[in-house]
C-alpha positions as MATLAB code, in Angstrom:
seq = 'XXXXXXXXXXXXXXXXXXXXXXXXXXXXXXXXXXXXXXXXXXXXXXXXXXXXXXXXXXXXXXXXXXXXXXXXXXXXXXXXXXXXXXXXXXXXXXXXXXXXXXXXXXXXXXXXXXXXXXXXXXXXXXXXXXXXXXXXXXXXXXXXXXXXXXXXXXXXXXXXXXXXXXXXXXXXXXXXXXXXXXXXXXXXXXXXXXXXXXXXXXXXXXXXXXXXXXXXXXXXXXXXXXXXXXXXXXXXXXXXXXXXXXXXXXXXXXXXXXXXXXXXXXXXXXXXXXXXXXXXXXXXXXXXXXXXXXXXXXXXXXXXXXXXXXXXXXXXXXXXXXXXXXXXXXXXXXXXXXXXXXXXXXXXXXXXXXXXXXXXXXXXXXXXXXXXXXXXXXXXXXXXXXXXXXXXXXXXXXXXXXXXXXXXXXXXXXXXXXXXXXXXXXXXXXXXXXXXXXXXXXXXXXXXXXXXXXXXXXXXXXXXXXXXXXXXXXXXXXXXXXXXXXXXXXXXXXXXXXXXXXXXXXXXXXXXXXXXXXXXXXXXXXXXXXXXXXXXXXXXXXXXXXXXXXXXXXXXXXXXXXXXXXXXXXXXXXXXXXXXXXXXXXXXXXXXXXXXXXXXXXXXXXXXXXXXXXXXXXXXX';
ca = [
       0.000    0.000    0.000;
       2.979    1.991    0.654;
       4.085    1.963   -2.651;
       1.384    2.470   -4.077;
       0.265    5.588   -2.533;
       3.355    7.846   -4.247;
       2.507    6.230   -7.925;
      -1.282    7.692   -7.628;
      -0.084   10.891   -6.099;
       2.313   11.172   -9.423;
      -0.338    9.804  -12.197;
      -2.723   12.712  -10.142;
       0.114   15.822  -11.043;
       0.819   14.065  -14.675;
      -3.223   13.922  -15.332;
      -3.701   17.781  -14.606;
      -0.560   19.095  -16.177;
      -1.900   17.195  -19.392;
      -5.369   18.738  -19.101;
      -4.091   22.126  -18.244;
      -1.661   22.419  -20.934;
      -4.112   21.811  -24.150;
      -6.607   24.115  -22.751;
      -6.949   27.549  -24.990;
      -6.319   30.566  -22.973;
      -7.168   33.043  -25.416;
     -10.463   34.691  -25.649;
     -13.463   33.374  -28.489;
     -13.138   35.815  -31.280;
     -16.511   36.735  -31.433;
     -17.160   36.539  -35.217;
     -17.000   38.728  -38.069;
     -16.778   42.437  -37.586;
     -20.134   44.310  -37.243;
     -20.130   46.720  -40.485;
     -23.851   46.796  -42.036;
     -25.081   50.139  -40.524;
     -28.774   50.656  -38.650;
     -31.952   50.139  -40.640;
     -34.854   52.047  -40.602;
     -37.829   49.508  -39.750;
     -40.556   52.087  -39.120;
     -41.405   55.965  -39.116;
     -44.160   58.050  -38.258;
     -44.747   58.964  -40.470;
     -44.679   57.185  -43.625;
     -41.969   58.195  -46.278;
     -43.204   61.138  -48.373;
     -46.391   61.221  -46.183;
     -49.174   63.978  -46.786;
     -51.238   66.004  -44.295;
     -48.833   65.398  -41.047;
     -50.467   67.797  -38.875;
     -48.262   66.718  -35.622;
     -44.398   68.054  -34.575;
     -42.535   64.750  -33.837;
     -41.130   62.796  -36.030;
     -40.260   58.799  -34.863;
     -37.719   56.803  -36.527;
     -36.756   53.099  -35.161;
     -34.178   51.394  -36.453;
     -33.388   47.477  -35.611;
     -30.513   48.523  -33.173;
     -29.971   51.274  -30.908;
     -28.207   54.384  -32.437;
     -26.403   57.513  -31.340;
     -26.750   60.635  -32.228;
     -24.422   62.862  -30.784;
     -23.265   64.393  -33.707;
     -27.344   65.000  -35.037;
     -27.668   68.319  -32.926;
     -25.192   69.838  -35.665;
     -25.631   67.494  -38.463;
     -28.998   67.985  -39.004;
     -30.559   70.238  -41.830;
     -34.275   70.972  -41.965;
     -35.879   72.839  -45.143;
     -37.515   75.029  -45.052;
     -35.615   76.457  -41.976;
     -37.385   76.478  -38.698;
     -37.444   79.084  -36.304;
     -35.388   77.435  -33.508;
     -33.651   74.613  -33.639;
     -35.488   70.991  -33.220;
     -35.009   68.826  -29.378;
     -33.436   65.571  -30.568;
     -34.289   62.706  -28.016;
     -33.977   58.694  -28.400;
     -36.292   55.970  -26.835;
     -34.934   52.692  -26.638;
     -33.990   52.100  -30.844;
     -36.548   55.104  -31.719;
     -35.122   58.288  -32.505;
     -37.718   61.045  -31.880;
     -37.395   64.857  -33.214;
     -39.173   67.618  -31.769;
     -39.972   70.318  -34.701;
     -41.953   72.402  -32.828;
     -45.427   74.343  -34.043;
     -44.150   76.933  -36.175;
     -44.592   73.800  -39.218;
     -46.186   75.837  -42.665;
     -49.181   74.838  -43.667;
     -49.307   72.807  -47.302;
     -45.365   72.773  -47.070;
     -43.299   69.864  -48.511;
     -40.494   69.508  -45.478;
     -36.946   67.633  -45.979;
     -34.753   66.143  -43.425;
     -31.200   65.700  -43.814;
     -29.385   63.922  -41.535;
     -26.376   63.156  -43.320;
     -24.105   60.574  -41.961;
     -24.698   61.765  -38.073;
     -26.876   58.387  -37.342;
     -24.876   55.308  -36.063;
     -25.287   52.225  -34.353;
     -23.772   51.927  -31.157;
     -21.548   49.216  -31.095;
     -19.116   49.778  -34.469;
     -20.178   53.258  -35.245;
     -21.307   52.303  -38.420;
     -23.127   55.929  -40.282;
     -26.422   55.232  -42.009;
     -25.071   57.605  -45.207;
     -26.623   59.969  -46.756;
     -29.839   59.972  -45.031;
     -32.813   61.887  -45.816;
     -36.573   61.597  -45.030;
     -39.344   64.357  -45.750;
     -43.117   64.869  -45.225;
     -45.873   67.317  -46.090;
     -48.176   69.072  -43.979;
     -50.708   69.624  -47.303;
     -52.347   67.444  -49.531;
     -49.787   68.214  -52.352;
     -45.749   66.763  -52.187;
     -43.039   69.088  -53.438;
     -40.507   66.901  -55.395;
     -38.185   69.708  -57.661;
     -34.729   69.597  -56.265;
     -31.201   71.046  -57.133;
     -27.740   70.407  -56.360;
     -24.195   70.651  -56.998;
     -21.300   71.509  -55.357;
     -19.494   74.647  -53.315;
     -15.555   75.254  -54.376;
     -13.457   77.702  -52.904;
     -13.133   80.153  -55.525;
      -9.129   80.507  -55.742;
      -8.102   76.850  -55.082;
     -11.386   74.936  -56.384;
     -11.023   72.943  -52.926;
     -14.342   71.733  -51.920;
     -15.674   73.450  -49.293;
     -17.651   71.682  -46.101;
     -19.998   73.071  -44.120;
     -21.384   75.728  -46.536;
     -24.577   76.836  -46.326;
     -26.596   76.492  -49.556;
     -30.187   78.797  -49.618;
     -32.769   79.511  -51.945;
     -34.851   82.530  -51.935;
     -37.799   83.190  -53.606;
     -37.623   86.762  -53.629;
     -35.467   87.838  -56.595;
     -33.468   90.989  -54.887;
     -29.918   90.870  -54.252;
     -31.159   91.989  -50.728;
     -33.049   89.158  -49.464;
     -29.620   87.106  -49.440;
     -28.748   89.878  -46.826;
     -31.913   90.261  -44.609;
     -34.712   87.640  -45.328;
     -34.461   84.362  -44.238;
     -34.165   81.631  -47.101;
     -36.978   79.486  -48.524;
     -34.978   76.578  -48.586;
     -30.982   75.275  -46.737;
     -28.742   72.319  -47.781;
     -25.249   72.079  -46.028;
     -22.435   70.818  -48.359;
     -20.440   67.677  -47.361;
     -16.816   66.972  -47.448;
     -16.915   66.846  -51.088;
     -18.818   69.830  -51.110;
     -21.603   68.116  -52.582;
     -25.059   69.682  -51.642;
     -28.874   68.707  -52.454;
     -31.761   70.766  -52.233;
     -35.059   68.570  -52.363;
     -38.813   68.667  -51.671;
     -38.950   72.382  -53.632;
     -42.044   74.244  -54.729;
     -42.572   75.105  -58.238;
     -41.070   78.306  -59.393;
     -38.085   80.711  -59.789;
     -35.195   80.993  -57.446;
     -31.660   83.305  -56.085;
     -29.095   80.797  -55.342;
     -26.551   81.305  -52.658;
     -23.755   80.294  -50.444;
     -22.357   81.445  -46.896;
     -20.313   80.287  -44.535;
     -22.688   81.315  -41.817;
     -19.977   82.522  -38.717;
     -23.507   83.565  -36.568;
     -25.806   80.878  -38.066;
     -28.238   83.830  -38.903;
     -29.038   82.242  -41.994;
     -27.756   85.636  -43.977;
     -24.858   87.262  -45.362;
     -24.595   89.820  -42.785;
     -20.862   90.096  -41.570;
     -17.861   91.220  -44.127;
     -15.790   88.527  -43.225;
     -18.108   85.924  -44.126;
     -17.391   83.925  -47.138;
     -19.833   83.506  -50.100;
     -21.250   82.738  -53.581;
     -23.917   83.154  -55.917;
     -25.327   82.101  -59.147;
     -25.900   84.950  -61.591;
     -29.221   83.789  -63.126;
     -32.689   82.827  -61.498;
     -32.552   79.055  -60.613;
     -35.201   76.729  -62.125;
     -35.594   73.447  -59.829;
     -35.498   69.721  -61.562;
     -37.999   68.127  -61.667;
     -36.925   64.451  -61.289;
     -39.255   63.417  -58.216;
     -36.455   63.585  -55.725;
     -35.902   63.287  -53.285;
     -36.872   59.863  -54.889;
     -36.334   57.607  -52.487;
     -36.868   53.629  -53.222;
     -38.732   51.727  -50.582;
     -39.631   47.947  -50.213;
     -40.459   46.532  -47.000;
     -38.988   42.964  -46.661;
     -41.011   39.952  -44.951;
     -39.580   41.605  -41.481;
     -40.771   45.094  -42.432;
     -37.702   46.766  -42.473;
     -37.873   49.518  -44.673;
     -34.616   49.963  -46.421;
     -33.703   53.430  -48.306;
     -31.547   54.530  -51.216;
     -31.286   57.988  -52.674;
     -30.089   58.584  -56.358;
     -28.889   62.229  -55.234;
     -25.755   62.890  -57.183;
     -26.438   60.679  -60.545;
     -29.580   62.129  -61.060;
     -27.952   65.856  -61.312;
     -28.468   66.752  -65.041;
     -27.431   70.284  -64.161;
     -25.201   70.808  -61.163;
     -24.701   74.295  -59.957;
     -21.229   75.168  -59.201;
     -21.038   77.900  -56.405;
     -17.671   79.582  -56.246;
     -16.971   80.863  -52.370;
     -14.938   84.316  -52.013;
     -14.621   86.547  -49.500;
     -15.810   90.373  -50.962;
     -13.041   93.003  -50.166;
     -14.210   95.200  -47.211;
     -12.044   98.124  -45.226;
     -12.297   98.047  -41.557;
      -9.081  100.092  -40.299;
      -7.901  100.134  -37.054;
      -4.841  100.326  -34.843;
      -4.229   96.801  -33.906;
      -1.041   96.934  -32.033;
       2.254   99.289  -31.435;
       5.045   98.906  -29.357;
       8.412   99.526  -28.671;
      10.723   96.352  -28.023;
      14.064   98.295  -29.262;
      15.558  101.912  -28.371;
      15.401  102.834  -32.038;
      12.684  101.191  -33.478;
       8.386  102.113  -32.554;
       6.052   98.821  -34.646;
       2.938  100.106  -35.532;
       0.424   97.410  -36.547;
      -2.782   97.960  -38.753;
      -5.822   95.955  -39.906;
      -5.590   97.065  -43.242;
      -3.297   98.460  -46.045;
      -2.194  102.281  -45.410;
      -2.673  104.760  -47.917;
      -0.246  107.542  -48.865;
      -2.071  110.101  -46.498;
      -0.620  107.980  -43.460;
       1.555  110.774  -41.284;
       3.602  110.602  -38.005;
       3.765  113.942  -35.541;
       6.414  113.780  -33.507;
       5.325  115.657  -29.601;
       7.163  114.759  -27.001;
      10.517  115.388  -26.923;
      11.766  117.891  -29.055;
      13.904  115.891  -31.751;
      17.728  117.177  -31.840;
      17.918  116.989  -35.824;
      15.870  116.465  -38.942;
      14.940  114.293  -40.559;
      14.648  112.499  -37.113;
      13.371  109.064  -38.479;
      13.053  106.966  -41.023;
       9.448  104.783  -42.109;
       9.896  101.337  -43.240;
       6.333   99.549  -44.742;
       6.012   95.580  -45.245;
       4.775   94.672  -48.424;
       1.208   94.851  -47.864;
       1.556   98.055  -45.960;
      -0.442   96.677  -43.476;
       2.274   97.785  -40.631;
       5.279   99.732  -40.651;
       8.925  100.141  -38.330;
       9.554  103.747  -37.521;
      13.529  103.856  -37.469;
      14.335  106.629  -34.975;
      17.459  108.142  -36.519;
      18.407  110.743  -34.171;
      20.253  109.040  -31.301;
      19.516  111.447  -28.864;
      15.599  111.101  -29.344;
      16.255  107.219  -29.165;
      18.024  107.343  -25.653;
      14.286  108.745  -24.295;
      12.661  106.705  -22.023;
       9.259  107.756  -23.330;
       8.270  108.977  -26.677;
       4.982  110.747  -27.559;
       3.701  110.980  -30.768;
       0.738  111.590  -33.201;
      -0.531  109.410  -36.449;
      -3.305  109.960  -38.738;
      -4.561  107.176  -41.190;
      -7.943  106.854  -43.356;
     -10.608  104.653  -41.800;
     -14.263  104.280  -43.067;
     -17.300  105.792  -41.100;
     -20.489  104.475  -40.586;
     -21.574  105.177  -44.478;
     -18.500  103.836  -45.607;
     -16.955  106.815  -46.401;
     -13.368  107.587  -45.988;
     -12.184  109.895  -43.263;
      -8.907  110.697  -41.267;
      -8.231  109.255  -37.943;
      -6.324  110.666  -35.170;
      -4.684  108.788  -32.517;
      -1.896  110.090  -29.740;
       0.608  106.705  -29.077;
       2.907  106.752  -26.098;
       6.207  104.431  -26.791;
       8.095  103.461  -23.200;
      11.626  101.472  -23.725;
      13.363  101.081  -20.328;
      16.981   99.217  -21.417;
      17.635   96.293  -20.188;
      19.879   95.775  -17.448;
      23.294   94.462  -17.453;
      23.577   90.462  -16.601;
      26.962   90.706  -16.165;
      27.676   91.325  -12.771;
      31.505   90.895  -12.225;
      33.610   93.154  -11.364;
      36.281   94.120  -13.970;
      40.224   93.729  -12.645;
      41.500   96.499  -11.980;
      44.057   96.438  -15.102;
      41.103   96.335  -17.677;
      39.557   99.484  -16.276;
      41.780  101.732  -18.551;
      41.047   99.550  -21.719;
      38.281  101.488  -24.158;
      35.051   99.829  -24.496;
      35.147   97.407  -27.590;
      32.834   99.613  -30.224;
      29.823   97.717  -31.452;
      29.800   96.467  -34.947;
      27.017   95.352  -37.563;
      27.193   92.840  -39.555;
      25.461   92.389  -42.983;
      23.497   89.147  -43.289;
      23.088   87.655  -46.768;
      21.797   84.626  -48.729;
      25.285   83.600  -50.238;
      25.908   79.552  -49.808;
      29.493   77.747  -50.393;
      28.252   75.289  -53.174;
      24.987   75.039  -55.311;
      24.445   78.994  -55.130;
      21.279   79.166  -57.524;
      22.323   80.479  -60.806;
      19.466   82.892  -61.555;
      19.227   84.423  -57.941;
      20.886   87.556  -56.637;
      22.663   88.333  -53.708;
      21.091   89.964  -51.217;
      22.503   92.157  -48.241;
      20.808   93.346  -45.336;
      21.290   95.326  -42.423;
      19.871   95.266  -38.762;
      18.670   98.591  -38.712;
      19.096  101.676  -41.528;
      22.400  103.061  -42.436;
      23.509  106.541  -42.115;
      25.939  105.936  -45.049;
      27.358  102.927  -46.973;
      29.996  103.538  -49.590;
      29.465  100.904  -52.712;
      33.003  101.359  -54.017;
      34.035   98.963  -51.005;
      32.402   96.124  -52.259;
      33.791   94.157  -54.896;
      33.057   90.586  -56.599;
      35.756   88.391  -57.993;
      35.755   85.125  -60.439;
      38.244   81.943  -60.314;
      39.655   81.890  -63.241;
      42.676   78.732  -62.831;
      44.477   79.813  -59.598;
      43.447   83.433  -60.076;
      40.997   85.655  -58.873;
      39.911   88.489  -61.627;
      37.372   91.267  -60.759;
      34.076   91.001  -62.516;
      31.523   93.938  -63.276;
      27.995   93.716  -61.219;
      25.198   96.061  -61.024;
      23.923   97.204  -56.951;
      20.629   98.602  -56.358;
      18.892   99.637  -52.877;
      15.255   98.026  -51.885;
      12.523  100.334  -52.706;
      10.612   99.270  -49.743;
      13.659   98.724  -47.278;
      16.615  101.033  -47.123;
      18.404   98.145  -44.885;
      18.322   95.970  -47.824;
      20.447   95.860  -51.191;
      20.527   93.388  -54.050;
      23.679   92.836  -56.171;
      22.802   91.136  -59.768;
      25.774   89.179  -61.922;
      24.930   86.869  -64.954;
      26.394   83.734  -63.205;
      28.021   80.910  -65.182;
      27.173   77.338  -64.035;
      29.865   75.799  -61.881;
      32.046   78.504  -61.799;
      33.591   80.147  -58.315;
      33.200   83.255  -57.565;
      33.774   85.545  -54.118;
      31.978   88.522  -52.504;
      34.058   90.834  -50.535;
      32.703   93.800  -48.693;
      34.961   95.866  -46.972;
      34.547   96.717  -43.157;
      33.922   99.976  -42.324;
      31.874  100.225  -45.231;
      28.586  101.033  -43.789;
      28.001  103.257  -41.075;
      24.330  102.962  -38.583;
      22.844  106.009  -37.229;
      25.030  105.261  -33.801;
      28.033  105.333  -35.875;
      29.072  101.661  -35.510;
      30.559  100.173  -38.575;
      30.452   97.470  -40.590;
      31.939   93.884  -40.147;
      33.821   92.731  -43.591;
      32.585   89.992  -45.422;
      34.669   87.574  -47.245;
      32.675   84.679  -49.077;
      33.442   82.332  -51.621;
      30.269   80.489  -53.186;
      29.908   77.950  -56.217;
      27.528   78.512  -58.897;
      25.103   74.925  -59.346;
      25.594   72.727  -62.357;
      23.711   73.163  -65.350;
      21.964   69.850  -65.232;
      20.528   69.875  -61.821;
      18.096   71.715  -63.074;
      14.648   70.873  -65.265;
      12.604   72.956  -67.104;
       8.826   72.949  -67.987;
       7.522   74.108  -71.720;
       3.802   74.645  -71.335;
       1.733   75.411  -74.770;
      -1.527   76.938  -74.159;
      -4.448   77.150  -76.202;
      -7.811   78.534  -76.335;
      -7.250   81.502  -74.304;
      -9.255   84.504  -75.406;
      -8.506   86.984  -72.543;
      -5.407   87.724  -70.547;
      -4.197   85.194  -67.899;
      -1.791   84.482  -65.048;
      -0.072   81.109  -65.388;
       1.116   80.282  -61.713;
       3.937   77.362  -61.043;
       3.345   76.540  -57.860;
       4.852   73.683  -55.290;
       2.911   70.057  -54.381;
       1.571   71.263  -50.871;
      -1.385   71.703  -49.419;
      -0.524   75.855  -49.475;
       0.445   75.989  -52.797;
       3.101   78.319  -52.920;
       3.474   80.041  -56.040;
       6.933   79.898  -57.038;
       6.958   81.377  -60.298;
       4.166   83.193  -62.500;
       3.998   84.447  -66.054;
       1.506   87.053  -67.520;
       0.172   85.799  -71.071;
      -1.853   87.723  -73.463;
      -3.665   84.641  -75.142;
      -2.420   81.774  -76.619;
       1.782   80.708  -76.649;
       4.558   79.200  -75.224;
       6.101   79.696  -71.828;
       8.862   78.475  -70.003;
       9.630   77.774  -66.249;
      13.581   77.651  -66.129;
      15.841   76.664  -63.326;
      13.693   74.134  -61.548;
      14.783   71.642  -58.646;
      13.605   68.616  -58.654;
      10.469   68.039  -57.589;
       6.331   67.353  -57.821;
       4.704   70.687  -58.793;
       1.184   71.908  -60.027;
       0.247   74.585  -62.295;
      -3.487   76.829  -62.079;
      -4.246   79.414  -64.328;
      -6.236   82.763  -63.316;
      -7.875   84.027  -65.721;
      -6.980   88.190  -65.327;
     -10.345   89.411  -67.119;
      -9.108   93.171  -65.797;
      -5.433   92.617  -66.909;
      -3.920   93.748  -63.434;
      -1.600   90.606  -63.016;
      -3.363   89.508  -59.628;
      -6.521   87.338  -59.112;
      -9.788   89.433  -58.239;
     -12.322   88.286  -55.938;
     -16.215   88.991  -56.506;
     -18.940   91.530  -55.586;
     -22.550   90.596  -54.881;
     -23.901   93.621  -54.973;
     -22.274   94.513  -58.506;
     -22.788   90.899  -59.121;
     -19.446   90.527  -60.241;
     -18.231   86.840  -59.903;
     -14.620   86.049  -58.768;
     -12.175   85.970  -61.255;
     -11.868   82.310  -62.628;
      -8.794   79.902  -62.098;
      -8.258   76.640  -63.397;
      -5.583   73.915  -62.489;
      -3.891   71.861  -64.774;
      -5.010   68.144  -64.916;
      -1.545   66.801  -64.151;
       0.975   66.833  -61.034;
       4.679   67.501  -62.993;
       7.640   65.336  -61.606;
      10.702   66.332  -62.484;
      14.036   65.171  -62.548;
      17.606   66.720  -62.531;
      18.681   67.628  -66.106;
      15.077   66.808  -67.430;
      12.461   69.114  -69.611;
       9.011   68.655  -69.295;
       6.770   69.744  -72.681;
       2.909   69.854  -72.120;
      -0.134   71.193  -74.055;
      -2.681   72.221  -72.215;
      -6.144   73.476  -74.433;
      -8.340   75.242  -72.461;
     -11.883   74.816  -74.208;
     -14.864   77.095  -73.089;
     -16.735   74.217  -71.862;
     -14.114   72.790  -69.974;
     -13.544   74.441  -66.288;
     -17.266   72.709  -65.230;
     -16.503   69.942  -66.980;
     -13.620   69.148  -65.037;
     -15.205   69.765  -61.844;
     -18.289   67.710  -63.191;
     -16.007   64.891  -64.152;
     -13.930   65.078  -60.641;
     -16.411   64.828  -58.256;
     -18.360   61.981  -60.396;
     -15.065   59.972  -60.355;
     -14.937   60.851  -56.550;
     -18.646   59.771  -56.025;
     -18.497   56.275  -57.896;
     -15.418   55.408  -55.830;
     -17.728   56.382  -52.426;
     -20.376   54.586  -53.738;
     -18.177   51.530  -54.431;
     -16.160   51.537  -51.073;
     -20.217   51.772  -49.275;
     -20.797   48.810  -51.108;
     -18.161   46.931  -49.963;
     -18.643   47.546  -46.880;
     -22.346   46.012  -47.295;
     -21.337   43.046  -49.022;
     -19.007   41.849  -46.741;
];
């Protein structure tokens, strides 16, 4: 028995190591992922029901939903006075519309993709449902899509309105007959619309007023009356399966015959003001302005008395928007304080242009000293070491571009600066011979100079600049420079040869870089059709648009609703350009009437097919 005993004990450990080790720890998978989105098994009332004479609508679905992005999603038409109480019961969604419904009114719901079920987050796309309070149901619609007017991005979040009443006005004050909200493609549908003749707009609405009423709001309009489709949208196509679930398509965007392009721009307004000024240097007051300043801008100088004339000097940024006043008399720049006088043009209240008067105080207490160690006593008869400047430039030891020019620049104006101490020398073998070079002064900074030579690829060249050259107000000189720089190879560079035709009207053709900003890079005027040429490229992706300058004044225009002037037009070229080193790029580009919609007709097709064929998917999984 002994014996025995031990052998069960062991047989006992080997049996529940065995079992232990082949059981599966890990957790049951659970099945398939969940990606068919919530169905609509019932609503009160019916699709495209007449005479609803109540103010809740009921929707239940076959799975509980959320709806926390409804609230905003949600776009009623015609607009109701206040916004409609969203609450959900169990799987039924319920909306509260309130009692200001019209009588004999066709109403539309859209609710784009803000319903979801509440396990995957699955959207029920695209989802629309309307009703009306009459015997009669309104089935015109329209739609198309909102572009920003200077990029052609599409624009989300617009609001799209239809007014009945025919004056320019009514986009400003009235309230619109009927509202669509554009999506991310900037697709928008207008359904459920009354017989008749209709003003077109866009806004994006910064006070959800539901008018264009602030300057700084962005917008667009169609020139001529609107004539709804008539194509029984919103169309929808309904069969109720053995379990009644009614399930819902819409044919929105391939039933468009007629899109409606709406081109968003911001209208040029003047609202000046003082924004900022201030005095972070001894020499140097910042003024900061809202907008552009004219010619009549002038400064007053009041407190102190200045100790020489001229006793400053005005530098402007390029948009003359705001402005450094250099203070060149040293002895007005040691004050603590400075008081002084502007006037500028702002508009008054009937938009008329008058002066301004402001009084600016300017405080500069200097800094004091970090360094708090005493000097020996064998430095204390050694002169201060006298400051210096020193000229900062755009010069780089190899690869110097060959169709730039250098430029020099200062930290503050000079008093003087004598040109004969600058001079520019070639390699030529083991020797250094002078070249010629032409020097000209910035016509909107005095602290910056430009010197032009007609480079030769590859060769060496170097700038010297004497010190002691330029003098600053204080009378602190110049550091020398002494910089040798390479001139780039010929063939790291491309080229692009662009052909244009059909161009009837002057035009801007912009080169600009593959980001989201689009820098433009380069830009040639063009009378009609011809050749141009982008030189001296690096290679790299870039994209080309074309403005189309109906006032020939070499910039893009934006539009005026009031004159009913339309933004200027720009188009993009259908390709992205990759380059390579030593590589030129020819292209034709024909630019047919017909063409700038078609484009955008054709793009956001392709882009609603591939939607429509990714939804699927999804479905059929």
């Amino acid at each position: 028995m002994k014996r025995i005993f031990p052998i069960l004990i062991l047989a006992y450990v080997a049996y529940l190591v065995f079992t232990t080790s082949c059981a599966n720890p890990g957790m049951p998978s659970g099945g398939d992922k969940d990606t068919i989105p919530p169905v609509v098994i019932k609503t009160e009332p019916g699709f495209n029901a007449r005479m609803f004479q109540e103010s809740e609508i009921r929707l239940t679905f076959n799975e509980f939903v959320i709806t926390d992005e409804l609230r905003e999603a949600l776009v009623v038409s015609p607009p109701l006075k206040k916004r409609p109480l969203i609450r959900s019961k169990s799987k039924t969604l319920i909306i509260d519309l309130g009692d200001d419904l019209r009588e004999n009114t066709t109403y539309s719901l859209d609710f784009k993709d803000a319903i979801k079920d509440n396990n995957e987050k699955n959207p029920l796309e695209d989802f629309r449902f309307s009703f009306s309070t009459g015997a009669d149901f309104d089935s015109l619609m329209i739609g198309g899509y909102v572009k920003n007017a200077q990029n052609l991005e599409p624009v989300e979040g617009a609001l799209v309105m239809l007014h009945s009443l025919h004056e320019i006005d009514a986009f400003k004050d009235s309230i619109p007959d009927y509202i669509a909200k554009t999506d991310e493609e900037g697709f928008y549908i207008i359904s459920n619309i009354a017989p008749g003749t209709y003003r077109l707009y866009a806004v994006l609405d910064a006070d959800n007023s539901l008018t264009y009423n602030q300057e700084l709001e962005q917008i667009a309009f169609v020139d001529s009356l609107i004539i709804p489709q008539d194509l029984n949208l919103p169309g929808y196509d309904t069969e109720t399966n053995p379990e009644d679930t009614v399930s819902v398509s819409t044919k929105q965007k391939d039933a468009l015959e007629t899109p409606f392009f709406l081109m968003l721009f911001e209208e040029e307004s003047f609202s000046q003001y003082l924004d900022n000024n201030k005095r972070d240097q001894a020499n140097m007051l910042n003024l900061y302005f809202s907008e552009s300043l004219s010619d009549s801008f002038q400064v007053e100088l009041l407190q102190p008395e200045p100790s020489k004339e001229p006793w400053s000097y005005i530098e402007y940024n390029k948009t003359r928007d705001s402005l450094m006043i250099w203070l060149t008399d040293t002895v007005l720049s040691q004050q603590d304080t400075i008081l002084m006088a502007i006037q500028y043009q702002v508009a008054d209240s009937l938009n008329n242009l008058v002066m301004r008067h402001d009084t600016l105080d300017f405080f500069y207490k200097k800094p004091e000293s970090t360094n708090n160690r005493r000097r020996r006593k064998k430095d204390d008869d050694k002169p201060e070491p006298i400051p210096h400047i020193t000229f900062k430039n755009n010069l780089k030891g190899q690869g110097y571009d060959v169709y730039r020019n250098i430029v020099l620049e200062t930290p503050e104006p000079l008093e003087r600066f004598n040109w004969d101490a600058i001079q520019l020398v070639q390699q030529v073998d083991t020797l250094e011979e002078t070249v010629e070079f032409e020097m000209w002064q910035d016509s909107l900074s005095k602290r910056k100079f430009y010197i032009h030579h007609p480079w030769e690829f590859e060769q060496t060249y170097r700038l010297k600049v004497d010190s002691a050259a330029a003098y600053n107000y204080s009378g602190h000189p110049s550091n020398e420079i002494n910089q040798k720089f390479t001139i780039q190879e010929e063939s790291h560079y491309a080229k692009i040869i662009l052909a244009i035709g059909g161009l009837n009207e002057p035009g801007i053709v912009q080169l600009l870089d593959n980001s989201d900003e689009e820098k433009v890079l380069q830009e040639i005027r063009i009378k009609g059709d011809g050749e141009i040429e982008f030189p001296f490229l690096e290679p790299d992706k870039y994209k080309i648009r074309l403005v189309f300058d109906r006032n020939d004044n070499g910039k893009w225009d934006t539009g005026n609703l009031d004159e009913g002037l339309q933004p200027e037009r720009v188009m993009y070229y259908s390709k992205i350009l990759k380059l390579r080193s030593n590589f030129e790029v020819k292209e034709g580009w024909v630019l047919p009437m017909v063409q700038y919609e078609k484009e955008l007709i054709d793009e956001n097709k392709e882009k609603a097919k591939k939607k429509q064929s990714q939804r699927s998917g999804r479905r059929n999984f």
